[in-house]
Biotite code that builds the C-alpha atoms (Angstrom):
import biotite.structure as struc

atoms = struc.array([
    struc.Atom([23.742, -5.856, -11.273], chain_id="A", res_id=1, res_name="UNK", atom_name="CA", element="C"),
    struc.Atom([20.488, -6.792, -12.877], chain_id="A", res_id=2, res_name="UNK", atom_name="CA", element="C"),
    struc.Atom([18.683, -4.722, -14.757], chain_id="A", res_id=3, res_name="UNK", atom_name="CA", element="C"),
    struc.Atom([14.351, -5.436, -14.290], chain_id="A", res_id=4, res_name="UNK", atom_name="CA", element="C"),
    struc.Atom([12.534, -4.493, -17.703], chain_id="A", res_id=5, res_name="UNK", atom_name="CA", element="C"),
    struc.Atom([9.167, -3.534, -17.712], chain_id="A", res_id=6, res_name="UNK", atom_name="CA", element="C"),
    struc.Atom([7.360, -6.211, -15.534], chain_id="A", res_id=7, res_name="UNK", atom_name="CA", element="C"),
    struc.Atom([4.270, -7.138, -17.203], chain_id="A", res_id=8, res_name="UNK", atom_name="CA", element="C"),
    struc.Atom([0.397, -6.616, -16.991], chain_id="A", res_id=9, res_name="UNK", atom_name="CA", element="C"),
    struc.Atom([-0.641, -5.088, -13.530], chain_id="A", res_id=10, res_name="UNK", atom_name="CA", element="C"),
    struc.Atom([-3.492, -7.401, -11.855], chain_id="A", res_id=11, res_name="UNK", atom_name="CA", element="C"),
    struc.Atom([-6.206, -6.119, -9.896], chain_id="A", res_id=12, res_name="UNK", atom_name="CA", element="C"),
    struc.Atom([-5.861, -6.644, -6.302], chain_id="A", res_id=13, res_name="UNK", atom_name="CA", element="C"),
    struc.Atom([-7.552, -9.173, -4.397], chain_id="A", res_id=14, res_name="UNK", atom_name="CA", element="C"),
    struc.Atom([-11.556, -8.258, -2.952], chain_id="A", res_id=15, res_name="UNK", atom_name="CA", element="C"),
    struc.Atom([-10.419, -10.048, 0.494], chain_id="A", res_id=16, res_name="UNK", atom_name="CA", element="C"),
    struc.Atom([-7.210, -7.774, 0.683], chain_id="A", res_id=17, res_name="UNK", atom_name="CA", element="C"),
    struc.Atom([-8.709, -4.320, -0.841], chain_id="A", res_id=18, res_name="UNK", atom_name="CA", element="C"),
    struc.Atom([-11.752, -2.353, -1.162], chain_id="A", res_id=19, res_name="UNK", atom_name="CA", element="C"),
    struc.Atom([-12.551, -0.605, -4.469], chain_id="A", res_id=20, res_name="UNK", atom_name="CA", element="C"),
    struc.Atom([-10.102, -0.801, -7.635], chain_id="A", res_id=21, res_name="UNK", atom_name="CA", element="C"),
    struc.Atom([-6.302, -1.563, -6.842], chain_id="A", res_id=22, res_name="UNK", atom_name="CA", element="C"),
    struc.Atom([-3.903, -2.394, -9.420], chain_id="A", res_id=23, res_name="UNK", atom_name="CA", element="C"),
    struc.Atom([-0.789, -4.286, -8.756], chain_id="A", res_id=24, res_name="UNK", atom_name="CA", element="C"),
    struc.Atom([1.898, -4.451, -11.011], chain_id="A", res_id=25, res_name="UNK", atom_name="CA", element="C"),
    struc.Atom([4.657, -7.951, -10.721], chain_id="A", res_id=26, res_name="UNK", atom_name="CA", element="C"),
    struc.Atom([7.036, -7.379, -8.513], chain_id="A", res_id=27, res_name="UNK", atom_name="CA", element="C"),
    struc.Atom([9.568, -4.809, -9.777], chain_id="A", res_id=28, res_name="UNK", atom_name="CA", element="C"),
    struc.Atom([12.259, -5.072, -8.248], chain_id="A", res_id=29, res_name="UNK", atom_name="CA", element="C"),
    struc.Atom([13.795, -7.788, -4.795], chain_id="A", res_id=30, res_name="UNK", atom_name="CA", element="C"),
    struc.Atom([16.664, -8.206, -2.775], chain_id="A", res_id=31, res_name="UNK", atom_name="CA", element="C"),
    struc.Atom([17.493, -11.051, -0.351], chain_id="A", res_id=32, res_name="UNK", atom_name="CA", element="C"),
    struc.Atom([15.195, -9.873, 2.358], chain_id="A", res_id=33, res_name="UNK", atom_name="CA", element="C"),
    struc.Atom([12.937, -7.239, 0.253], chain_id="A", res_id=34, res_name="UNK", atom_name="CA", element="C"),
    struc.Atom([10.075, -7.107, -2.194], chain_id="A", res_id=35, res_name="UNK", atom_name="CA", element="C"),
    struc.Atom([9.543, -3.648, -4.289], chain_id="A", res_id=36, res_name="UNK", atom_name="CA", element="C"),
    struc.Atom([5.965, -3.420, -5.890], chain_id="A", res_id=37, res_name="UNK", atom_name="CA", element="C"),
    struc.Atom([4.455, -0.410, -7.410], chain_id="A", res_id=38, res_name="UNK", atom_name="CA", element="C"),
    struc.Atom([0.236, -0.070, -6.498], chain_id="A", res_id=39, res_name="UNK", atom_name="CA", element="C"),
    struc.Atom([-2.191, 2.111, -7.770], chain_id="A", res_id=40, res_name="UNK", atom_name="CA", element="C"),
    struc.Atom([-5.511, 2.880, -6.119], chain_id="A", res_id=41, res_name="UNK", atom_name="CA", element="C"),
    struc.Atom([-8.249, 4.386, -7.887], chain_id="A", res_id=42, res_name="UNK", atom_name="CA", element="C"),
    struc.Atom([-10.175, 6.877, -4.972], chain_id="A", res_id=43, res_name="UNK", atom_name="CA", element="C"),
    struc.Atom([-11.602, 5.927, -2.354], chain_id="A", res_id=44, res_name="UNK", atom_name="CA", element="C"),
    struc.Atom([-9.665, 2.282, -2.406], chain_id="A", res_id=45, res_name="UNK", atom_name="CA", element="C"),
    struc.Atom([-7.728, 0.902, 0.230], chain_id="A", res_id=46, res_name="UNK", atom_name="CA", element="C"),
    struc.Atom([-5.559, -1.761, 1.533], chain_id="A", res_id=47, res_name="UNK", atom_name="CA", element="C"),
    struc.Atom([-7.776, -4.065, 4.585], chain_id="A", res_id=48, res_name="UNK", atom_name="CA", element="C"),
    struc.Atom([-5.742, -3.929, 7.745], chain_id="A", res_id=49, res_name="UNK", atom_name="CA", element="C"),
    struc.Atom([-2.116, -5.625, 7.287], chain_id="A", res_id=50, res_name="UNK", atom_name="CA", element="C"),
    struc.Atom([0.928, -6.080, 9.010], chain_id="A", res_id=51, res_name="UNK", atom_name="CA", element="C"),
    struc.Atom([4.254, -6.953, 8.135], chain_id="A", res_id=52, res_name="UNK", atom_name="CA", element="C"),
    struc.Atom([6.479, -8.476, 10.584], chain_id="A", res_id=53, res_name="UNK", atom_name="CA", element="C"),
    struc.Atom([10.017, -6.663, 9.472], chain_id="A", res_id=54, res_name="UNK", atom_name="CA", element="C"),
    struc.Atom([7.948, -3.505, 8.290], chain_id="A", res_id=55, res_name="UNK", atom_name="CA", element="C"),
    struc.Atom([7.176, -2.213, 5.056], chain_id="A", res_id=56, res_name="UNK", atom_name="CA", element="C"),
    struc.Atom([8.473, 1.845, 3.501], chain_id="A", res_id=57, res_name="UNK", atom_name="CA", element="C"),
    struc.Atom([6.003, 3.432, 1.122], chain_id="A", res_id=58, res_name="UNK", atom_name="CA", element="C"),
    struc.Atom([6.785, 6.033, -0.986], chain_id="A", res_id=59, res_name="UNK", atom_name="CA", element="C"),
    struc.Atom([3.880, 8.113, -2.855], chain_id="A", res_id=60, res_name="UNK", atom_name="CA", element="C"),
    struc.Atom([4.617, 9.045, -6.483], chain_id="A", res_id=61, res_name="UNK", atom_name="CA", element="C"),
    struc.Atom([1.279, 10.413, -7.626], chain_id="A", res_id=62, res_name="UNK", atom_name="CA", element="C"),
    struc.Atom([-2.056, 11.407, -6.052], chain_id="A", res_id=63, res_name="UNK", atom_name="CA", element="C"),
    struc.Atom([-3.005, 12.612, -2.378], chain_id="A", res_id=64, res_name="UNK", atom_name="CA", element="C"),
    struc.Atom([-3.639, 9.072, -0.485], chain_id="A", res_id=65, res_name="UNK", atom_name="CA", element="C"),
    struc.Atom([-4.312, 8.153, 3.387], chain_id="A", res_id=66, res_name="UNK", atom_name="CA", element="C"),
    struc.Atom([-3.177, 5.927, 5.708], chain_id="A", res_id=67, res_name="UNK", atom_name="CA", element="C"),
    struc.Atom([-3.494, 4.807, 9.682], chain_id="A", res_id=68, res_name="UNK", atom_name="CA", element="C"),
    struc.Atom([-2.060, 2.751, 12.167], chain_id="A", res_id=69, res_name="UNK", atom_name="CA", element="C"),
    struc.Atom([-4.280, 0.683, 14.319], chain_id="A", res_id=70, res_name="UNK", atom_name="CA", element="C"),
    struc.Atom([-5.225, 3.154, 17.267], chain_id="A", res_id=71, res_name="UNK", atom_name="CA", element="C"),
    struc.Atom([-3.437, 6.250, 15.552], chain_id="A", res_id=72, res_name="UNK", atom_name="CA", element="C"),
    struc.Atom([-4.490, 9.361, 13.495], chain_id="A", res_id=73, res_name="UNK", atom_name="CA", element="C"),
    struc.Atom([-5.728, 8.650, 10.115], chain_id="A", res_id=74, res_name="UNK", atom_name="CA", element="C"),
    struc.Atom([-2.896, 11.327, 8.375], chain_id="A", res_id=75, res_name="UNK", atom_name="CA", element="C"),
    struc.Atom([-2.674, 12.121, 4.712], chain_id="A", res_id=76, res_name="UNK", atom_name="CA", element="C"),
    struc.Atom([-0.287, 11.390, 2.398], chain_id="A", res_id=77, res_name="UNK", atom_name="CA", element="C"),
    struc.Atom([0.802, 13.231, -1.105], chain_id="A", res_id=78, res_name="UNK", atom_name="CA", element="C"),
    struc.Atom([3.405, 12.756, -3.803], chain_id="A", res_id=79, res_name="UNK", atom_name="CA", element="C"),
    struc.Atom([6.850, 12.733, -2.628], chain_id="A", res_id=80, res_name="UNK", atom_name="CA", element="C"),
    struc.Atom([5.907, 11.496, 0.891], chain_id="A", res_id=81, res_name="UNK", atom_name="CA", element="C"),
    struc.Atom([7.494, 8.735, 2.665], chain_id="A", res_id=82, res_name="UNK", atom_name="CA", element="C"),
    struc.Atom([5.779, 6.075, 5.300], chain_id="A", res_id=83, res_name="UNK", atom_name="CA", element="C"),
    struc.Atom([7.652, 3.376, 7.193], chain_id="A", res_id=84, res_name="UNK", atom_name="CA", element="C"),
    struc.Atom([5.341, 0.813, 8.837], chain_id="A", res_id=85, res_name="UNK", atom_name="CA", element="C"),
    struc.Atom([7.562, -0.195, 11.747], chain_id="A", res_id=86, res_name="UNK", atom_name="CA", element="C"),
    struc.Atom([7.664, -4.110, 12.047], chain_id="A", res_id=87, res_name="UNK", atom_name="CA", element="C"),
    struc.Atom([5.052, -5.408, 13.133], chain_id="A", res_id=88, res_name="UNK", atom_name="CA", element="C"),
    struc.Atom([2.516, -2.613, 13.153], chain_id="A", res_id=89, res_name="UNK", atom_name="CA", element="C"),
    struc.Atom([-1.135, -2.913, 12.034], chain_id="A", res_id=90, res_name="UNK", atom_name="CA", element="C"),
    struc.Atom([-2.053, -0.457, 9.281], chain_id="A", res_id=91, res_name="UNK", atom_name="CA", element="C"),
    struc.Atom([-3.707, 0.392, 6.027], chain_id="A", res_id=92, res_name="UNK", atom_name="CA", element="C"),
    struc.Atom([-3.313, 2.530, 2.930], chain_id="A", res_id=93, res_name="UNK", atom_name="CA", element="C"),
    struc.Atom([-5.334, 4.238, 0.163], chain_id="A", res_id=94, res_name="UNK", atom_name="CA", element="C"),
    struc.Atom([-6.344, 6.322, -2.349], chain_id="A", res_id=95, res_name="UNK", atom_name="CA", element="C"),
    struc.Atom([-8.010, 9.867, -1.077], chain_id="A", res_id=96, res_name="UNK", atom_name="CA", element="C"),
    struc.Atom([-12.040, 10.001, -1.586], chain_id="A", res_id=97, res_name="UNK", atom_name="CA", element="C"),
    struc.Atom([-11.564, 12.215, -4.573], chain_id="A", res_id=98, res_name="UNK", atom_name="CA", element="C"),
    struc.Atom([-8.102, 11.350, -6.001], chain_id="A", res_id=99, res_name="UNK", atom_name="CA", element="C"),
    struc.Atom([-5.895, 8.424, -7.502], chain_id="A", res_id=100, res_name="UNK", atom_name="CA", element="C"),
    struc.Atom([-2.823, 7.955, -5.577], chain_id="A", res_id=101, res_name="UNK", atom_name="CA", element="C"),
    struc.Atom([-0.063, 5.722, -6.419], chain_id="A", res_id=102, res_name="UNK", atom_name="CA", element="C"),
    struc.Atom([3.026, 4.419, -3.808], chain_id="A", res_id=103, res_name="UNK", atom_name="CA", element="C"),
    struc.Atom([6.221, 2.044, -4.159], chain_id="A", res_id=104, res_name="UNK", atom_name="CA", element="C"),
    struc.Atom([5.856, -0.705, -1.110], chain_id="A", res_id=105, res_name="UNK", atom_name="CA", element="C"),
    struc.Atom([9.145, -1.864, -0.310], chain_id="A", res_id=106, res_name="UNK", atom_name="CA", element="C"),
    struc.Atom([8.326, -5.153, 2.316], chain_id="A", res_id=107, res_name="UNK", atom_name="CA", element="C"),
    struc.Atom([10.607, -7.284, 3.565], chain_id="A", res_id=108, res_name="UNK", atom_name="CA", element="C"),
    struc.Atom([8.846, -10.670, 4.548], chain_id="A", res_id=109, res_name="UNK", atom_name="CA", element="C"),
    struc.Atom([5.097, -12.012, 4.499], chain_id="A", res_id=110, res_name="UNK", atom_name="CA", element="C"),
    struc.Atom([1.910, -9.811, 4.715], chain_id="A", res_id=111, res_name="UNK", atom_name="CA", element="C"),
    struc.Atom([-0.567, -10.731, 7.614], chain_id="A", res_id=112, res_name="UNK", atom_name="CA", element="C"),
    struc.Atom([-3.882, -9.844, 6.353], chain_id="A", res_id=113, res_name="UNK", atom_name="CA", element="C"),
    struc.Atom([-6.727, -8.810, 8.808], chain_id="A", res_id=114, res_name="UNK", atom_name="CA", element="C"),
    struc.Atom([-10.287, -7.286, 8.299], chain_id="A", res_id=115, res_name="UNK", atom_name="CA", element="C"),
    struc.Atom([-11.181, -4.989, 5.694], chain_id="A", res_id=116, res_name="UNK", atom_name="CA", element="C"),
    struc.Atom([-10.810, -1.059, 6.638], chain_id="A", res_id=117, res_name="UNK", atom_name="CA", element="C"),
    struc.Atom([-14.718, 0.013, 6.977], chain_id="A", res_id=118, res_name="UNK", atom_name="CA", element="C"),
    struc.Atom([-16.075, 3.260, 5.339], chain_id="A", res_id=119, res_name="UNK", atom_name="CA", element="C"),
    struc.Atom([-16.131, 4.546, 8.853], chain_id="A", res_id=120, res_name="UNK", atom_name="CA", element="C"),
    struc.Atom([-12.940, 4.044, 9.428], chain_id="A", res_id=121, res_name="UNK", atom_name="CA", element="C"),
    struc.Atom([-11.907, 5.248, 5.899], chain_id="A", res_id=122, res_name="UNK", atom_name="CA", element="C"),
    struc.Atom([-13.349, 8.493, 6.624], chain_id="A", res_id=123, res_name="UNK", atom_name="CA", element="C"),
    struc.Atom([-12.590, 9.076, 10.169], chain_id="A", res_id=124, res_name="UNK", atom_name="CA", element="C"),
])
């Protein structure tokens, strides 16, 4: 068993990955196959479009957030709610236009980064 103290300074997230203010704390917690990261976006921010090839589970701990899958329903998303990104499937996540929302991203394997989510799309 390991134990994982407090991991550090959170980092804001990168302009080419996110739009508006996204905090990222050090990875939190891994496994063999898995990365656990808690993420904080201020409103209004969100992830660009991103896929990850063995999926990705979000859980939302604070805050009223959104997310979408590339040609689905943009659906909202509140504290205590779970998402699984099935593998492979093109997506993004955020912060509502009026609230903070925070999730635990549990992603096993790389990111693939696409374009950033447009205000269209973030409101649509």
């Amino acid at each position: 068993m390991d134990v994982n103290r407090h991991p550090g300074d959170s980092v804001k997230g990168p302009e080419d990955r996110f739009s508006g203010d996204v905090w990222l704390w050090p990875r939190i917690g891994a496994t063999a196959n898995a990365e656990v990261r808690n993420v904080l976006f201020t409103p209004g921010a969100r992830s660009a479009w991103h896929r990850h090839p063995a999926g990705q589970v979000l859980h939302i701990t604070e805050g009223v957030g959104v997310v979408q899958s590339r040609g689905g329903e943009r659906q909202e998303v509140r504290a205590g709610d779970t998402v699984v990104c099935h593998p492979g499937e093109e997506h993004w996540h955020g912060a509502g236009p009026g609230t903070f929302m925070t999730h635990i991203a549990v992603t096993d394997g790389p990111t693939e980064w696409k374009e950033r989510v447009t205000d269209e799309e973030y409101r649509n």
